[in-house]
C-alpha angles and dihedrals in degrees: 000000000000088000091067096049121096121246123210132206127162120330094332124073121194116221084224146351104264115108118188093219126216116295129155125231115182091247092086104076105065136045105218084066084056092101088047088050088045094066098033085063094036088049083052087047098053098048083071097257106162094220136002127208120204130228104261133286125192127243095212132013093263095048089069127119090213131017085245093042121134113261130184089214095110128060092213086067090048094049088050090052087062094090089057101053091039083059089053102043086053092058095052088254130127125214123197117194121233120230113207126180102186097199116172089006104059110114097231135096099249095058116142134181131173090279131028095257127141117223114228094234102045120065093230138080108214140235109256098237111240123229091267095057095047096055085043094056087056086062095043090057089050106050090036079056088053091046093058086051091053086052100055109267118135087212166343139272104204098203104221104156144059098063094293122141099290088044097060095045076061102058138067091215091074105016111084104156134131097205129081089289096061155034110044117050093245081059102044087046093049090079095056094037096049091052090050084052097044082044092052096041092047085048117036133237099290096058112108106236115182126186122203111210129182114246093185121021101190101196120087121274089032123144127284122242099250085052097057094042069052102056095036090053081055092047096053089049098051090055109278106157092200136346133231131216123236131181133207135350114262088250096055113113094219124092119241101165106022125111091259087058109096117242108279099350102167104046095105079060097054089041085068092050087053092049088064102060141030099226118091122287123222110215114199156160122064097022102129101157146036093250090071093028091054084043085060103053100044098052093055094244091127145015094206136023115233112208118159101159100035080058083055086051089051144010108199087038083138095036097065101032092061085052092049102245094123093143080062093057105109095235118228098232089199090239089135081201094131111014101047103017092051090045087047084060102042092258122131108261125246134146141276095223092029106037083168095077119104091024099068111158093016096075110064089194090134103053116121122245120237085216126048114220129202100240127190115202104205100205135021109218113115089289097064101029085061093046086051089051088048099050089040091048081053095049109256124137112239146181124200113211111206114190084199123070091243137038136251111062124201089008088062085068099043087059089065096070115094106250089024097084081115094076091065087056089063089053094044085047097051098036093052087044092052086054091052097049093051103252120140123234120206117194138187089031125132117196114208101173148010096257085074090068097039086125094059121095083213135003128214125215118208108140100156129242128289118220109255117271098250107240093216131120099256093023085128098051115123092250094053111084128166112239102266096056094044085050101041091042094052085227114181118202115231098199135037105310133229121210111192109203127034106212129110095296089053102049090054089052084052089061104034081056086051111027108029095116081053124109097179090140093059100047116058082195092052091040086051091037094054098046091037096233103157107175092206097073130060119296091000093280 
């Protein structure tokens, strides 16, 4: 399979063509969660990835995304880093280090970007950054860049895309100036090209620089297609070792990692970007398993496979599916619950379906017991089923008990929302997991009392939640259903339809009402279609 053979591209040569992809974390501002970061990317290395990017790092103090956010501008920092990319380097593995200027979307009072102009999703409207900063924060890119050398990396990731500060250099949405740095495209791309060639010229010709462009924009005013094969065709000439594919700006209203998006959807997108330049080509966003990965690949779409929260979901993803265990792969199911919502509110990131991740080393769930129990799981929704997974990792002998006549509980349900199919990946993966493991599942059994489980050393509860009685005159009437009943039962509503409560289980009955002969998930040309993405016209609109 082409996913498991090296690539080679100057000096450097990857053991395979997996990449973990950027992806922060909330361990990477501070030194003293350096420890805590060291293990999650060692874990990764060790789990046979071919390259990791890291979460971003600025170059400079204004360039960061939070006050307290994690810059590359010190050497004592750098030196600190040392012991993580000596982890990584012991397991086989190589790390390359993201720089991130946020520009107009840090979330501080001192943001700048090229024009005065406030981003939607950030509370600040940002200092235009005069001739001599701009040039500064050249500099600054390029000796941030010397500083992740010193500490280890074998690289840089150079974050272009997304709507971040190069990006919007880039742009005539947000670049507005009438110096060097604006007005006709040679000028708006003379910012990003001059840092890839500081960057070059400060670390040698061995260094990994990757660039990450945008290949569809999908706000208005983006770029054009001809500008960004342009502007690829530059980057490879200033230096850029590969380049990465990006899609979308923050503050565009369309998904583009999110469970409704199909499985590698934008891989014909990043085919045409390839198409442009000689060096390698990064493919990315909604690829979750080695059937599209290895799709990819074949079809020449791509040179390398970008994951970052597979690689949440499971550690040794690359691990198992080259020894073809793939039904053992913890799937990322694309919720973004705990890895985008927590960094969104300041909390360290993990995974819904691996709460274990970002805290490698601190939980002991796995140790084995000096002394087997008999353990009884009462329900199997994801809960149990987990519960089940960490008793029999420490060497109990245990026994779910399921009411239903299948497993997965409220996940069950949540597989029944269009875009949602994801989430019966997750039950197929746990109950084949328990099999495997040796734990019994019994089904269809419902436990009244504590006499049924007289046999079992411990018992664990884990029997689900039930939807809230509605405190409302009529609530009791026989139209009126709570949401699991509507949804088990497959009702259909014969009249206008009222949905009280407007929160996310609302909003999936919402779309379960309006979408359900829908199969968006499954085709990449009704997905585009629906949400009128057409990568042929300016900003993919």
């Amino acid at each position: 399979m082409k996913s498991f053979t090296p690539l080679s591209f100057g000096s450097t040569t990857l053991k395979n063509r997996f990449v973990m992809g950027s992806m922060h974390t909330g361990l990477e501002d501070k030194l003293k969660h350096l420890p805590a970061l060291t293990r999650y990317f060692a874990e990764r290395a060790k789990g046979d990835v071919g390259l990791i990017i890291t979460g971003g790092y600025s170059p400079n103090f204004l360039g960061r995304l939070t006050p307290w956010g994690g810059s590359f501008q010190f050497k004592h920092f750098a030196r600190a880093h040392q012991q993580l990319t000596s982890a990584v380097h012991a397991e086989g593995g190589k790390i390359c280090l993201q720089l991130l200027h946020a520009g107009r979307y840090a979330y501080h009072p001192l943001s700048v970007a090229p024009s005065r102009i406030k981003s939607p999703i950030t509370p600040f409207t940002p200092f235009a950054l005069p001739g001599f900063m701009v040039k500064s924060t050249i500099k600054d890119f390029a000796s941030a860049a010397a500083n992740a050398k010193f500490a280890g990396y074998d690289g840089v990731e150079i974050m272009g895309s997304e709507g971040y500060l190069l990006h919007q250099f880039l742009s005539s949405r947000t670049n507005k100036r009438s110096d060097q740095w604006g007005g006709s495209f040679e000028n708006r791309m003379r910012f990003p090209l001059e840092i890839v060639r500081r960057v070059r010229e400060k670390t040698g010709p061995d260094f990994i620089i990757i660039f990450r462009i945008s290949v569809l924009d999908l706000v208005q005013d983006g770029s054009s297609p001809e500008e960004i094969f342009r502007f690829a065709r530059e980057l490879e000439k200033a230096g850029a070792s590969l380049l990465n594919s990006g899609i979308g700006w923050h503050e565009a209203r369309i998904p583009t990692i999110g469970s409704m998006v199909p499985r590698g959807a934008f891989a014909e997108v990043t085919a045409r970007l390839k198409a442009q330049v000689k060096i390698p080509v990064i493919a990315t966003n909604r690829i979750n398993d080695l059937v599209t990965a290895e799709k990819i690949l074949d079809a020449g779409q791509a040179d390398l496979i970008s994951m970052a929260r597979p690689f949440l979901a499971d550690a040794d993803f690359v691990k198992k599916a080259k020894a073809n265990r793939t039904l053992e792969i913890n799937p990322c199911i694309a919720c973004n619950q705990a890895c985008l919502d927590h960094i969104f509110n300041n909390k360290r990131a993990s995974c819904l379906v691996n709460p274990s991740a970002c805290e490698e080393g601190e939980w002991k769930l796995d140790t084995r017991v000096a002394t087997a129990q008999k353990i009884a799981v009462v329900g199997g929704g994801p809960a149990g089923m987990n519960a089940v997974l960490v008793l029999l990792r420490q060497g109990h002998s245990v026994t779910l008990f399921e009411k239903a006549a299948h497993l997965g509980g409220q996940f069950t349900l949540a597989a029944l929302i269009p875009g949602k199919l994801e989430y019966q990946r997750s039950i197929e993966h746990w109950e084949n997991e328990i099999t495997r493991m040796g734990g019994k599942i019994v089904l269809n059994r419902s436990i009244s009392s504590a006499s049924d489980l007289k046999e079992f050393d411990r018992v664990v509860i884990s029997s689900g939640v039930r939807p809230r009685k509605l405190d409302l005159p009529g609530a009791d009437l026989p139209h009126v259903h709570a949401y699991d009943r509507f949804l088990r039962q497959n009702l259909k509503p014969t009249a206008s339809t009222i949905i009280i409560g407007a929160g996310g289980i609302g909003v999936d009955v919402a779309t379960y009402l309006l979408h359900s002969k829908q199969n968006l998930e499954q085709d990449p040309k009704e997905f585009f279609k629906h949400w009128g993405i057409d990568p042929d016209q300016r900003s993919g609109l």
